[in-house]
VEXDREN-2710 file (C-alpha; in Angstrom, 1 decimal):
% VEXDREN-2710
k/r/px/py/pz
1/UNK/-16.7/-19.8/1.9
2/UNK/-14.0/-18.1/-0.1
3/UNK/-14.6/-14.6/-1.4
4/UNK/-13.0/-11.6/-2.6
5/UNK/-9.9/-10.4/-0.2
6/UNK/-10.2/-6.8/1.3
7/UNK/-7.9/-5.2/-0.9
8/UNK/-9.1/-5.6/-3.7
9/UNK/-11.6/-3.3/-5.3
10/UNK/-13.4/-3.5/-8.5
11/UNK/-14.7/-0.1/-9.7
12/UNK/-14.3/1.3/-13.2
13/UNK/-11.1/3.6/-13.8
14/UNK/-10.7/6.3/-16.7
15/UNK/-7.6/5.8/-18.9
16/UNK/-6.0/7.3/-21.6
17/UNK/-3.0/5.2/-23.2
18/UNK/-2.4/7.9/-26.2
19/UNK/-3.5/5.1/-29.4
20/UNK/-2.3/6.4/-32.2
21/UNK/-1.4/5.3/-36.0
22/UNK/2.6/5.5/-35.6
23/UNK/2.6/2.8/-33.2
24/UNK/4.7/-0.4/-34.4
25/UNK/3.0/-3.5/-35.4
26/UNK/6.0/-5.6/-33.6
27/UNK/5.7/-4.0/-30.2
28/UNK/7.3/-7.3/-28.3
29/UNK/11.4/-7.1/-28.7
30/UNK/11.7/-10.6/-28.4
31/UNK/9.4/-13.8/-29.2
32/UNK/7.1/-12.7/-32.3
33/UNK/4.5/-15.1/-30.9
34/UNK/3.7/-12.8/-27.7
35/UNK/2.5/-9.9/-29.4
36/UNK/0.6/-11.9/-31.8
37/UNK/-1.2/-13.7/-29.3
38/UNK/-1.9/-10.3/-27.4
39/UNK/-3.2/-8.9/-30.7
40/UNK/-5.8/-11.9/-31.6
41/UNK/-7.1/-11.6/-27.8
42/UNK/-7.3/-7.7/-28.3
43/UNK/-9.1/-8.4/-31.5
44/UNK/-12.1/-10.5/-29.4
45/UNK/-11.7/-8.5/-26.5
46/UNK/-14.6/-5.7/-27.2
47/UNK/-16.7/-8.9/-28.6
48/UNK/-16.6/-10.7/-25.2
49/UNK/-16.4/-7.8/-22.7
50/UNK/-19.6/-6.7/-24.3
51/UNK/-21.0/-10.3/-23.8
52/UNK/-20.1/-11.0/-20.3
53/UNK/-21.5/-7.2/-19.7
54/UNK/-24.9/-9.0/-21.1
55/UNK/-25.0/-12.4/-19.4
56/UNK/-24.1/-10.5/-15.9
57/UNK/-26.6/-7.6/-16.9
58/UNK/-29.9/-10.3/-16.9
59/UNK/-29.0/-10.7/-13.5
60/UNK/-28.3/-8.1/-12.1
61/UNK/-31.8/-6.9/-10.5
62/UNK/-32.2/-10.3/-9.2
63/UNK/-29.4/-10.3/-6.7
64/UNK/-30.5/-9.4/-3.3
65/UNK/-27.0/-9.4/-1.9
66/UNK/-26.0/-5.6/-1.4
67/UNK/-21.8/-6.7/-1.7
68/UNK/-22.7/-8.6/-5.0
69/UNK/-24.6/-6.1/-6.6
70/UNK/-21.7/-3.4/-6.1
71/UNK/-19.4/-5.7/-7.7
72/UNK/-21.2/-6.2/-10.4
73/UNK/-21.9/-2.9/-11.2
74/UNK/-17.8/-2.4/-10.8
75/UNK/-17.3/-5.5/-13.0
76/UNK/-19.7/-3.7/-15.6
77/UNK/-18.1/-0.3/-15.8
78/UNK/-14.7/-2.7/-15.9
79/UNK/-15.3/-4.2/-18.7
80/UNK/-16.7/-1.2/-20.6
81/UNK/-13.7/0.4/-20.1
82/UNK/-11.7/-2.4/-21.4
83/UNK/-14.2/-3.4/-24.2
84/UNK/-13.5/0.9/-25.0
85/UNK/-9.6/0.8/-25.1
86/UNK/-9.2/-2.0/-27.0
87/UNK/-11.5/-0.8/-29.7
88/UNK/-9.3/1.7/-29.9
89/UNK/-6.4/-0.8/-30.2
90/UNK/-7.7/-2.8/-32.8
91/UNK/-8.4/0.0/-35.3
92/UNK/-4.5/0.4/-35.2
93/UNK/-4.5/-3.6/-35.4
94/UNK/-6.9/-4.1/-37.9
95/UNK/-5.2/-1.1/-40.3
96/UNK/-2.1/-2.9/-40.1
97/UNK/-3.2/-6.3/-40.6
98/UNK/-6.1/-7.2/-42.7
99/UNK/-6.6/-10.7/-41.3
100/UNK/-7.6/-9.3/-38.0
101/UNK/-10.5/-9.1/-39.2
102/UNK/-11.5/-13.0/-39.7
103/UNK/-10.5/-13.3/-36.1
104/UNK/-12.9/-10.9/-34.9
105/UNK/-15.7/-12.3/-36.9
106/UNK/-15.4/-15.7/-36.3
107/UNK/-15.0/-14.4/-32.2
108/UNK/-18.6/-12.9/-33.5
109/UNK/-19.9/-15.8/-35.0
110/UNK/-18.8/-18.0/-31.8
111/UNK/-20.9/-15.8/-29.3
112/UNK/-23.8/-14.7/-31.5
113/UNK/-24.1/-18.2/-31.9
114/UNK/-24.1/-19.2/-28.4
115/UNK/-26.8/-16.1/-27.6
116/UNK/-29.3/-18.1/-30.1
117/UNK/-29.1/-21.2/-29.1
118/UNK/-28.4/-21.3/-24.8
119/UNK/-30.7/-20.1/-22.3
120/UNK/-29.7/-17.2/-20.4
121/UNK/-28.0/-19.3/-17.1
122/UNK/-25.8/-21.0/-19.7
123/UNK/-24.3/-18.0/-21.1
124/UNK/-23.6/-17.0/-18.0
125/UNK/-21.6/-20.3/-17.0
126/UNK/-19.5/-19.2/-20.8
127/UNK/-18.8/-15.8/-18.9
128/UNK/-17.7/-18.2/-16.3
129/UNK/-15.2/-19.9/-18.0
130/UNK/-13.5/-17.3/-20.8
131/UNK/-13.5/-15.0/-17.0
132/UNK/-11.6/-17.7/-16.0
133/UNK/-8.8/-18.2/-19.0
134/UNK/-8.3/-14.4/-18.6
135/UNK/-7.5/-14.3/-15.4
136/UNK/-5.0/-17.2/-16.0
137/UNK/-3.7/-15.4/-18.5
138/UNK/-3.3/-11.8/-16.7
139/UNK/-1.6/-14.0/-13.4
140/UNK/0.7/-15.2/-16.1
141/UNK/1.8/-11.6/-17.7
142/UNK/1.4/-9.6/-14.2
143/UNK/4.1/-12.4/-13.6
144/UNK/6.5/-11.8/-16.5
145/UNK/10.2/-10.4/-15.6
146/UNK/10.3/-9.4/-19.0
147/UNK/6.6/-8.5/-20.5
148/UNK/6.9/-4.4/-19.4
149/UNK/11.0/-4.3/-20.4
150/UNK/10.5/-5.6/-23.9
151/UNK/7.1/-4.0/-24.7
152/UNK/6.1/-0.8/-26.8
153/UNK/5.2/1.2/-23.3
154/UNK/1.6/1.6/-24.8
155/UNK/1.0/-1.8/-25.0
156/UNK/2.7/-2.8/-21.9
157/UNK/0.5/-0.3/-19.8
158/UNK/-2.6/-1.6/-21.8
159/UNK/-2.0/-5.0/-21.0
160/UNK/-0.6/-4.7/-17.7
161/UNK/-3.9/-2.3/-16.5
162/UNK/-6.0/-5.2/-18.1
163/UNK/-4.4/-7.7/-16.6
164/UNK/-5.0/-5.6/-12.9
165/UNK/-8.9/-5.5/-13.5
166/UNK/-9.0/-8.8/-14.4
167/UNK/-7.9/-10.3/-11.7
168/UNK/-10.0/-7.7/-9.9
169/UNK/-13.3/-8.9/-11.2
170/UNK/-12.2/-12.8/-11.7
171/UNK/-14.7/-13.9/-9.4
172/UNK/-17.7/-11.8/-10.1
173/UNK/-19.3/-14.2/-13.2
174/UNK/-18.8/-17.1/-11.0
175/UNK/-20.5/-15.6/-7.9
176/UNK/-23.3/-14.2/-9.7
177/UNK/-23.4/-18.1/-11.4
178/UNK/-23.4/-19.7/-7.5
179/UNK/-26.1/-17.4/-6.4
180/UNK/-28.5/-18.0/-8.9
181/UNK/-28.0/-21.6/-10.6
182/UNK/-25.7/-23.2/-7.6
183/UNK/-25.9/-27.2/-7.1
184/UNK/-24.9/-30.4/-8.6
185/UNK/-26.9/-29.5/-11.7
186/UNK/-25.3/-25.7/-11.8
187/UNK/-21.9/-27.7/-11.1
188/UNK/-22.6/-30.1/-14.2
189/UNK/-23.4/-26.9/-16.3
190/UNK/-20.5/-24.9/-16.2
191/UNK/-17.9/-28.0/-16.4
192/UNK/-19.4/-29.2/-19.3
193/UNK/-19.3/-25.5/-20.7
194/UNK/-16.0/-25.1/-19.7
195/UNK/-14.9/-28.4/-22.0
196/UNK/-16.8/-26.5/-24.7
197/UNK/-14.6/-23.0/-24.3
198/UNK/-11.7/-24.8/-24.1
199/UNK/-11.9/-26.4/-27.3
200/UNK/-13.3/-22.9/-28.8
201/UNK/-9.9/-21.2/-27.0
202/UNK/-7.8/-23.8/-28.3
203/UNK/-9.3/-23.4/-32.2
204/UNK/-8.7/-19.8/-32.0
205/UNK/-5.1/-20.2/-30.8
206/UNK/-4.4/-22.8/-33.7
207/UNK/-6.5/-19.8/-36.2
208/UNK/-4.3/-17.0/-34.8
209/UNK/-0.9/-18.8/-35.8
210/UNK/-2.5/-19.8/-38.9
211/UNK/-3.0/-16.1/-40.1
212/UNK/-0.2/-15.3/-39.1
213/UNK/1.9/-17.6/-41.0
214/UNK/-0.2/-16.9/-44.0
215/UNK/0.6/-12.9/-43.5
216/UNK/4.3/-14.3/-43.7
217/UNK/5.2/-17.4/-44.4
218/UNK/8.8/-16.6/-44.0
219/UNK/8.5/-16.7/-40.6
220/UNK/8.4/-20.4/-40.0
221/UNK/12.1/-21.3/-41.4
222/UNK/13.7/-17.8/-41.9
223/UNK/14.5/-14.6/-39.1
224/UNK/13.3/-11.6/-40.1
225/UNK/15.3/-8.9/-39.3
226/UNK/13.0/-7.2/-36.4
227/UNK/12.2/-3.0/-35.5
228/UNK/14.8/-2.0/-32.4
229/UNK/12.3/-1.0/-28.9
230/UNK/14.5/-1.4/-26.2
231/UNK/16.9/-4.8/-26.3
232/UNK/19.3/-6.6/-28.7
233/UNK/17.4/-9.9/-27.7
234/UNK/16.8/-12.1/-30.9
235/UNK/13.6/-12.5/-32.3
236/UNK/12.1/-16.0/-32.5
237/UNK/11.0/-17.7/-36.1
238/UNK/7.4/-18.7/-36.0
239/UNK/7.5/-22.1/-35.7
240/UNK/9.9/-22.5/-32.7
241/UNK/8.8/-19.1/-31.4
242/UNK/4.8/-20.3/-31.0
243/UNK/6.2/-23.9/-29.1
244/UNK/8.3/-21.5/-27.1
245/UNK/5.9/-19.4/-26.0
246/UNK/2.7/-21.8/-25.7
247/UNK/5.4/-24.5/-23.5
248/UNK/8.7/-23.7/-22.7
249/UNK/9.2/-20.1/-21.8
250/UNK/7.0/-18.4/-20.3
251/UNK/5.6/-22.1/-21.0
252/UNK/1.6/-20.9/-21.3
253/UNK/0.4/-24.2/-21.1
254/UNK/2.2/-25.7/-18.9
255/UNK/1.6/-22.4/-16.3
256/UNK/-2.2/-22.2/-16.7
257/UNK/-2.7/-26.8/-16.6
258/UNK/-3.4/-27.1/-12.9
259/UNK/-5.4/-23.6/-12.1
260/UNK/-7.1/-24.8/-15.5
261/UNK/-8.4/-28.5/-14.0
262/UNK/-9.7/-26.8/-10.5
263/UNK/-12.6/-25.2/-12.3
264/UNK/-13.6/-28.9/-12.3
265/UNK/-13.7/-29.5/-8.6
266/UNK/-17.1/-28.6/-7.1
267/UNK/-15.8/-26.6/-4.1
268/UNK/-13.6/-24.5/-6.6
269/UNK/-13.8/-20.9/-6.1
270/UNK/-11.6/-18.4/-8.4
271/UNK/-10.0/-16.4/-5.4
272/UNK/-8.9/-19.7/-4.2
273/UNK/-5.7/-18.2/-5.7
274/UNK/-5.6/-15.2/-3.7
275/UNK/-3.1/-13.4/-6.2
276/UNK/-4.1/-9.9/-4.3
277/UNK/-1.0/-8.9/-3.4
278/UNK/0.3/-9.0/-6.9
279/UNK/-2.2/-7.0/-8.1
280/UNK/-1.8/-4.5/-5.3
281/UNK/2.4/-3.9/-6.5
282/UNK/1.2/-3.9/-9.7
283/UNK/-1.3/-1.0/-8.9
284/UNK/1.6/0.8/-7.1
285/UNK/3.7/0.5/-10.1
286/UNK/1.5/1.7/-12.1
287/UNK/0.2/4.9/-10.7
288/UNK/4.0/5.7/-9.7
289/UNK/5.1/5.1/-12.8
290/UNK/2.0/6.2/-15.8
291/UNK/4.0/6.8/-19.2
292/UNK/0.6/7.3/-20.9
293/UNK/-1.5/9.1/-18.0
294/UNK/-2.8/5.6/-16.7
295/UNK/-4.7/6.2/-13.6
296/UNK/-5.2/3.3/-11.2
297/UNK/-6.8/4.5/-7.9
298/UNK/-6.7/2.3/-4.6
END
């Protein structure tokens, strides 16, 4: 049976990345699409941390197993944390663009839906899957070459200390899912929810670019003249800088399409990808090296 690796602990760490109103709304020196992607998932982030803290929470007196139950209590003060720092995030977000704020309430609608209309064991398998995309996601920016060179240093600490903790706690929804609703039914469950994320993922993506090209349609044929961080690299247009990003370089689709289909093979397990060592240099990094305080013990 595959489980968590011995390095890797999940327990809830206190941050302080110094938010504050001067901060630039282009913090990515480089492809405009990255740092609007980052700042729609920000935008949902407290929504759906405080939702997988929910699904995992009806649980969490049922499970007998004494490792389990510490994890999820680290998973919990996790994700409390993150749901926290990117609340303070997205008041900066939201103050600087106003159409933030559909993306967070249709992220709302999405999940307050869901809570009305699944049983308890099928919210769950949703925490299953979104757990999954992030922690596609965080293997793909912990990753990068260029992510922490070209980004604002707030954001590239937030990010990178999100992506860390992620990874972390990738596997806890999905344990707690195996103990409790395991089988060939609890294997048809959360593939079929898994197809229904996806397409959910994929309409928000679509909605992101969408509001963003609304907030300035010059971006899809014209350059705009970008704000100097660190580099002299060019900045993308819209068009060409969302097809760049989502499939040529770093190529998101193409990076996350065969992690993305295991989930649909019944022995799959997330730490099947034992990542670990990446997460361990990245921890290293960053408590060598905190611009904003960031504290990431062992």
């Amino acid at each position: 049976m595959v489980s968590k690796p011995d390095c890797i602990t999940i327990k809830g760490r206190k941050v302080d990345f110094g938010f504050s109103t001067d901060l630039p709304y282009q913090w990515y020196n480089g492809n405009p699409a990255i740092f609007n992607f980052c700042n729609a998932i920000s935008i949902m982030f407290p929504i759906g941390e405080q939702f997988f803290i929910d699904a995992v929470k009806q649980y969490k007196d049922k499970i007998t197993e004494p490792v389990l139950r510490e994890q999820v209590a680290g998973f919990i003060a996790q994700e409390a944390m993150h749901s926290k720092q990117h609340h303070l995030c997205n008041q900066i977000l939201k103050a600087q663009n106003k159409k933030m704020f559909v993306i967070e309430n249709v992220a709302k609608l999405f999940l307050d839906t869901s809570r009305h209309l699944y049983p308890t064991r099928t919210l769950l398998a949703i925490s299953c899957a979104l757990e999954h995309f992030t922690a596609l996601f965080a293997d793909q920016l912990l990753n990068s070459q260029a992510f922490r060179r070209l980004a604002h240093p707030v954001y590239a600490e937030l990010w990178l200390w999100h992506a860390v903790e992620e990874t972390e706690h990738k596997a806890v929804c999905f344990d707690v899912y195996q103990t409790m609703h395991g089988g060939f039914f609890g294997y048809i469950e959360r593939c079929l929810t898994m197809l229904l994320v996806s397409v959910c993922m994929l309409l928000a993506i679509v909605l992101s670019m969408l509001l963003v090209f609304t907030t300035n349609p010059k971006l899809l044929f014209k350059r705009k003249k970008r704000a100097k961080i660190e580099t002299t690299t060019p900045t993308k247009t819209f068009g060409t800088g969302w097809i760049r990003y989502l499939f040529i370089k770093p190529g998101i689709v193409p990076y996350i399409m065969l992690p993305y289909f295991r989930y649909y093979l019944p022995g799959f397990h997330p730490w099947q990808h034992d990542n670990s060592a990446l997460v361990q240099q990245w921890k290293q990094r960053l408590t060598n090296a905190p611009p904003q305080g960031i504290v990431l013990p062992p």
